[in-house]
C-alpha positions in Angstrom: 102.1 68.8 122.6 103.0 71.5 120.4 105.9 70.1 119.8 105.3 66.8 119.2 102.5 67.9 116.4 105.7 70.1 114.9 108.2 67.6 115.0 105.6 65.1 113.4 105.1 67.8 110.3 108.5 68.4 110.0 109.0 64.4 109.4 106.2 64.4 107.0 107.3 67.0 104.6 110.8 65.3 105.0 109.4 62.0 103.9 106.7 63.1 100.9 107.6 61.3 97.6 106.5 61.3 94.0 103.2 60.0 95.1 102.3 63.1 96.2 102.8 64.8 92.6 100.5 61.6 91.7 97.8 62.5 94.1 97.3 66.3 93.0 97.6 64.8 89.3 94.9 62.7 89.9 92.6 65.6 91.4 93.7 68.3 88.8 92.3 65.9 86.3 89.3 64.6 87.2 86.1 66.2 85.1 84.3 66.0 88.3 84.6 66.3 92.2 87.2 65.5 94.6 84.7 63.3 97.1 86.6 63.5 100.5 85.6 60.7 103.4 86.2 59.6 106.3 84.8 58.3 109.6 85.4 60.0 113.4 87.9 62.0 114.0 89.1 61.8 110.3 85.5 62.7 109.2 85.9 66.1 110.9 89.1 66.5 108.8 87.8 65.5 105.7 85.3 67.7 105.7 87.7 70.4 106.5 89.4 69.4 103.5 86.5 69.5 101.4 86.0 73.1 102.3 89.3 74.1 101.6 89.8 72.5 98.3 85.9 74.1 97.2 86.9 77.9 98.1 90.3 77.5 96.4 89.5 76.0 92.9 88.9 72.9 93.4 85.3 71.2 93.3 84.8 69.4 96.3 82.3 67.4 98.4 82.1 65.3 101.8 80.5 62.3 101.5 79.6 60.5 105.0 81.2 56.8 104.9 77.5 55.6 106.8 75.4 57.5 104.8 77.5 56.2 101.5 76.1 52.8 102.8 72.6 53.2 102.6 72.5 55.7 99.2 75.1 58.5 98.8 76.8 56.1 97.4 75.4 57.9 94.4 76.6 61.1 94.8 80.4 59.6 93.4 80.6 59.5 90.0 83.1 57.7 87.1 84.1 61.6 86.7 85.3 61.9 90.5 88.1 61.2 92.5 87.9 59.6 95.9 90.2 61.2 98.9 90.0 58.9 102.0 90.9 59.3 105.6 91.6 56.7 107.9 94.6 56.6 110.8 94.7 52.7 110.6 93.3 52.6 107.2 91.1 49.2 108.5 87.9 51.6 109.7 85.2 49.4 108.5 82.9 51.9 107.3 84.8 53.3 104.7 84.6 49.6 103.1 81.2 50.3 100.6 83.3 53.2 99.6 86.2 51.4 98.8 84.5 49.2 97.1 82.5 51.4 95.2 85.5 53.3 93.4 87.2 49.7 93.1 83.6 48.3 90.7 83.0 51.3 89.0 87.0 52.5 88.4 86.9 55.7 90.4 90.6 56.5 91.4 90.9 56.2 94.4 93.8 58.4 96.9 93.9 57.1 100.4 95.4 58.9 103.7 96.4 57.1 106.5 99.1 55.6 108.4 99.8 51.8 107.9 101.3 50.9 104.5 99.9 47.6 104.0 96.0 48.7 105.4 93.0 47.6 103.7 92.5 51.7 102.6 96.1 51.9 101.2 96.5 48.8 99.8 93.4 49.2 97.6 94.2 53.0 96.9 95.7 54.3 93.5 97.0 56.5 95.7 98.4 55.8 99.3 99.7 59.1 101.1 101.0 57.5 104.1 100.7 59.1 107.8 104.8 59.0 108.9 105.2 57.0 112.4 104.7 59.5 115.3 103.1 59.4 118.6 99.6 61.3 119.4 99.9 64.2 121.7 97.6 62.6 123.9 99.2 61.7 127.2 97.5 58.5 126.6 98.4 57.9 123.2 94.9 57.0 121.8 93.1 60.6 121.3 93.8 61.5 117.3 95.9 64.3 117.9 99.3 64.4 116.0 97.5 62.5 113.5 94.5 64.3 112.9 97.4 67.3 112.5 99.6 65.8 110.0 96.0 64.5 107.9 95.4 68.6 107.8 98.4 69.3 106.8 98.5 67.1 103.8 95.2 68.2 102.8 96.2 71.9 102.9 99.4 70.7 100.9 97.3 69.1 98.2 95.0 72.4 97.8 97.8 75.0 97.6 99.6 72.6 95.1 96.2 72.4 93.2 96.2 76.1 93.3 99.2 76.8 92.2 98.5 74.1 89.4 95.5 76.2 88.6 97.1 79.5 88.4 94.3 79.9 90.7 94.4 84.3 91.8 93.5 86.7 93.9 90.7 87.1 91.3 89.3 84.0 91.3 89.5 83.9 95.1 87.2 86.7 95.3 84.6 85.1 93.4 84.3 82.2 95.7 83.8 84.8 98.5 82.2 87.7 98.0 80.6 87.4 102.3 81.9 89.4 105.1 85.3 90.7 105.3 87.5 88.6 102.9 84.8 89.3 100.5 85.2 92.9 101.1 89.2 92.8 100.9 88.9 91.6 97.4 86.6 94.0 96.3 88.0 95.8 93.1 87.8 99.3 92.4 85.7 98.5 88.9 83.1 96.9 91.6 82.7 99.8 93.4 82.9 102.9 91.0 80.4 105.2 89.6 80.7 105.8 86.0 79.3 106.7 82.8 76.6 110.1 83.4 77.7 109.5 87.4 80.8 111.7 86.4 81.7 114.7 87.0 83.7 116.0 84.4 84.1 119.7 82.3 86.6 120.9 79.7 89.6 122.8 80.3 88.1 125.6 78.5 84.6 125.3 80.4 83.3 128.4 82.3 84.1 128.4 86.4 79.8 128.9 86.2 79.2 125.8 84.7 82.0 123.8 86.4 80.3 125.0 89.7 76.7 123.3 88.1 78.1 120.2 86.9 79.7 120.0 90.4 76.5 120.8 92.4 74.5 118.2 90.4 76.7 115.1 90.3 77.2 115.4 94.3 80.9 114.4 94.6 82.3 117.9 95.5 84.6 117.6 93.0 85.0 117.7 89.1 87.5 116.5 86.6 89.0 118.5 84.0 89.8 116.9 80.4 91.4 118.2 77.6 90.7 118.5 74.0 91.2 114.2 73.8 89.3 113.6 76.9 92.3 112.7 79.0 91.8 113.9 82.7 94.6 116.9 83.4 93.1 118.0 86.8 90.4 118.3 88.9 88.5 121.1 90.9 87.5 120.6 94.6 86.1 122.3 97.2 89.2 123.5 98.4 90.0 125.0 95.0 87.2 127.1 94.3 88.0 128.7 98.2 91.8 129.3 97.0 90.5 130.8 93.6 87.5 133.0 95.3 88.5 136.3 93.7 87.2 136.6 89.9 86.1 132.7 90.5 83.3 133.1 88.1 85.1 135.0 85.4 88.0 131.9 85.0 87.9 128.8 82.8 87.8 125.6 84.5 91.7 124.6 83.5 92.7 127.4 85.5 91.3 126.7 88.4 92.1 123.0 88.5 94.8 121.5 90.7 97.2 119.4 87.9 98.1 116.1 88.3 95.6 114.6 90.4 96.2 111.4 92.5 94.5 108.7 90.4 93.8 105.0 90.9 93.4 101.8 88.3 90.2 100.3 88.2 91.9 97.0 89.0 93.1 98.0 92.1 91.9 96.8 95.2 89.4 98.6 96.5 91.0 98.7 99.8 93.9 100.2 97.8 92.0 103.3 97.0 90.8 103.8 100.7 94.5 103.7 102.2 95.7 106.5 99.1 92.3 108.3 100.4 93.2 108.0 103.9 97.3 109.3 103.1 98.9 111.8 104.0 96.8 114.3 101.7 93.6 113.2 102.6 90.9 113.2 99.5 87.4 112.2 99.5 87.2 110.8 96.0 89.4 109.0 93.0 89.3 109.9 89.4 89.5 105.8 87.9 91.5 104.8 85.2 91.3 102.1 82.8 94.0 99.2 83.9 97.3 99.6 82.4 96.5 103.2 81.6 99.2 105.9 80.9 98.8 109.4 82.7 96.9 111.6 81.5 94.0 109.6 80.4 90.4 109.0 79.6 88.6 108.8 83.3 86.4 105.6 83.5 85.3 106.2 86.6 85.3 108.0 90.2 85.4 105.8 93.8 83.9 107.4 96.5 84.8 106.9 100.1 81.8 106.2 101.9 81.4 103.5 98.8 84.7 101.9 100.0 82.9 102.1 103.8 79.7 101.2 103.0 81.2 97.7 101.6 83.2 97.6 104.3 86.3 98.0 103.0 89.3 97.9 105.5 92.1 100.3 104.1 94.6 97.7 105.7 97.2 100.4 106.1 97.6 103.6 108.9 99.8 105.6 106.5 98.7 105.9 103.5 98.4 103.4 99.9 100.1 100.2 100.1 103.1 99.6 98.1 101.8 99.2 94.1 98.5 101.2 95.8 97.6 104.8 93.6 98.7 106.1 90.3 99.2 109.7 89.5 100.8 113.0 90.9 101.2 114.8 93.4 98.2 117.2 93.1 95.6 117.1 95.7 92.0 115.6 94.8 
């Protein structure tokens, strides 16, 4: 069966032609929605469809062929496009549909696998379905069909996509539930910043360092110079390496140099993995996107805030490739 549904893709994608190009023309350019239909078996995909082209760019909406017939009719506008699904393109309760974009000029793309069908022949549009058998033993369950109407549909929202320039970015603004949310958080959406930061001169006193650490909560402090730029920071394991004289000693000698830093563009699950590394740190000094090092701190990601979303570091060993910025120094 597998097979059969592979060989049946591989044809297709063989066999597309410039009315493929016209199709996701068509879509990019309508001021409205792509309104997908279809009846059965192709109903199930087109709403499938639907979804897809909604969470990658591309406004979308399934609109019940029986339900069109006795008032949705009105949710398709002059400023939509029509995507239809039928195998045989002759399913007669797509016809008020047809119809509808035909009175009113709404284009029209239709799906489906006889050439000269009622659907195809009234289409702006005709994708058409190539020739193969269904998986079914019996030939009659939509199977290789159904798999190839997919297929185009997934083709037509990754072209649209990529027609779009549609990102990473804008992906995570379409899904900001459960888990894919969470793996597109950003490190600007989880930082604390502003009077949340722990930060001292180089030329502060070890005695107020040890305050300004106490009350911000991080176990950690940054040290800036003269300009602000972050040169180091001061941890918990710092002040036990500098114990003798601790309190006599200025904060930018105490502080380990060239701390591991991270931009606040970065992916949130970026910072856990450089967290996680080989030198494991609790906390990120954040720097503005782009930034050289040293520079001005913008912010500080926490761990448990990367946890708490539910961040997934994504990696065992340490920051992805393109993950942290900065030296070598501990944090």
């Amino acid at each position: 069966m597998l097979r059969l549904e592979a060989d049946a893709l591989a044809a297709y994608a063989e066999g597309l032609d410039a009315s493929f190009a016209e199709a996701v023309a068509l879509m990019f350019a309508a001021r409205g929605r792509v309104i997908v239909s279809g009846m059965g078996k192709s109903g199930h995909v087109a709403r499938k469809i639907a979804a897809t082209l909604a969470s990658t760019g591309t406004p979308a909406q399934f609109v019940h062929p029986a339900e069109a017939s006795h008032g949705d009719l009105g949710m398709i506008t002059r400023d939509d496009v029509a995507l239809v699904l039928s195998n045989s393109g002759e399913t007669r309760e797509l016809a008020d549909i047809i119809a509808h974009t035909r009175r009113f000029s709404i284009p029209l793309i239709g799906i489906a696998g006889r050439p000269g069908s009622t659907l195809l022949s009234a289409a702006d549009v005709a994708l058409v379905l190539p020739k193969a058998p269904e998986a079914c033993p019996n030939g009659l369950a939509p199977t290789t069909s159904t798999t190839m109407s997919i297929a185009i549909g997934d083709a037509l929202a990754v072209a649209l996509m990529e027609r779009r320039v549609f990102t990473r970015e804008h992906y995570a603004l379409l899904h900001p539930g459960g888990s894919l949310g969470a793996r597109l958080l950003k490190v600007a959406d989880l930082m604390h910043r502003g009077a949340e930061l722990p930060l001292v001169a180089e030329e502060t006193s070890m005695r107020e360092a040890l305050v300004e650490m106490t009350a911000k909560s991080f176990g950690i402090t940054g040290v800036t110079d003269a300009q602000g730029r972050l040169t180091g920071v001061i941890t918990d394991g710092d002040l036990r390496r500098n114990m003798e004289g601790l309190l006599e000693r200025r904060a930018g000698e105490v502080a380990t140099r060239n701390p591991r830093v991270i931009g606040a563009d970065a992916l949130a699950s970026e910072a856990l993995a450089l967290m996680n590394g080989a030198r494991p740190t609790l906390c990120l000094f954040v720097l503005s996107p782009g930034a050289a090092v040293p520079a001005r701190p913008v912010g500080l990601v926490h761990v448990h805030d990367c946890l708490r979303a539910g961040v997934d570091a994504g990696t065992e060993g340490g920051a992805p490739p393109g993950g942290g910025r900065g030296g070598g120094g501990a944090a």
